[in-house]
N, C-alpha and C positions, 0 to 999 in steps of 0.2 A: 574550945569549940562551943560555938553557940546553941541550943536545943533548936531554935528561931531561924537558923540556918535551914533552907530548903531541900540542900544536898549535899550533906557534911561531908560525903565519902562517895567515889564512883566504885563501880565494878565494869571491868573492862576486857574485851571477848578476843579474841584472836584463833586464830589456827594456823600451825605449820605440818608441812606433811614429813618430818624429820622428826624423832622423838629425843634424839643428842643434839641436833639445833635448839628443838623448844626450852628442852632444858638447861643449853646454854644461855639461849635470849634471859628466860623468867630468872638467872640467876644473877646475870648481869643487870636487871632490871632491881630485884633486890640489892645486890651489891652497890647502885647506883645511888640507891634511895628513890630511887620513880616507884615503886611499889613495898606496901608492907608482905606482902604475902603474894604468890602465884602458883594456885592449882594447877596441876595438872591432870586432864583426863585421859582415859586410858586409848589408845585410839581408836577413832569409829569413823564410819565409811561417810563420804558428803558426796553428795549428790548435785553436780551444776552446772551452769550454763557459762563457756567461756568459749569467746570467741565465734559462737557461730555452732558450736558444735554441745554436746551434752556428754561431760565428764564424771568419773566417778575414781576416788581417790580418797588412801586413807588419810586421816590428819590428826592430827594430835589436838584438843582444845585447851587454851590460856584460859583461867578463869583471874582477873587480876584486880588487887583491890588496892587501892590507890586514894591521896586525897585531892580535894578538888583544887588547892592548888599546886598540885605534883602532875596534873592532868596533862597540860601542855605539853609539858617536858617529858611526859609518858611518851604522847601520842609521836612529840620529835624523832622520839629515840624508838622507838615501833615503826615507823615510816621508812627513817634509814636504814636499820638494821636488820629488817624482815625480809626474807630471800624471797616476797611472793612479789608481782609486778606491782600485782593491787591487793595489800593486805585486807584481810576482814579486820579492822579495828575498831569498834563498835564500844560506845561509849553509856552509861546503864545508871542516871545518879541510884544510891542509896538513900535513900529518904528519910528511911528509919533504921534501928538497931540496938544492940546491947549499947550504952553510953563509951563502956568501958574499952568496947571492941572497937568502938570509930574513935575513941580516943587515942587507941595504939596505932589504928591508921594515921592517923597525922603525927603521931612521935616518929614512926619508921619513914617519914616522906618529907622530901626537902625541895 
């Protein structure tokens, strides 16, 4: 990895409102190599507009670090595999960080 690199590593956002889905997705997503790591938060309430109308539902948050060229293949396998019509998947470069740590992101990503 380059220092010169503008965005050695993403971090990448999601939400499912199943907390034994999320944890299936982010495992399969390590399991895959599309991700070195996938937090998981504890779930909290979201607040939004779909369809016309104004929801409120809990969800579980993906916190998921990735390297930029695993991103693709993230975003494929997030796309298919998310039970939402229209996932949040929201994409975040890493700019900066430990060297060490973005380096273990691109050893765990293929």
């Amino acid at each position: 990895m380059s220092e010169s690199d503008p965005a050695p590593a993403w971090l990448v956002i999601t939400t499912l409102d199943d907390p034994d889905a999320a944890e299936r997705l982010a495992g399969h997503l390590v399991e895959a190599g599309r991700a070195a790591c996938v937090h998981m938060l504890p779930p909290g309430r979201s607040i939004y507009q779909w369809q016309g109308r104004i929801e409120v539902d809990s969800e579980v948050t993906l916190l998921i670090k990735t390297s930029r060229e695993a991103w693709p293949e993230l975003r494929a396998t997030l796309h298919d595999q998310h039970p939402y019509d229209t996932p949040e998947i929201i994409a975040l470069p890493i700019e900066d960080g430990l060297p060490d740590y973005l380096d273990w992101i691109h050893e765990c990503t293929r």
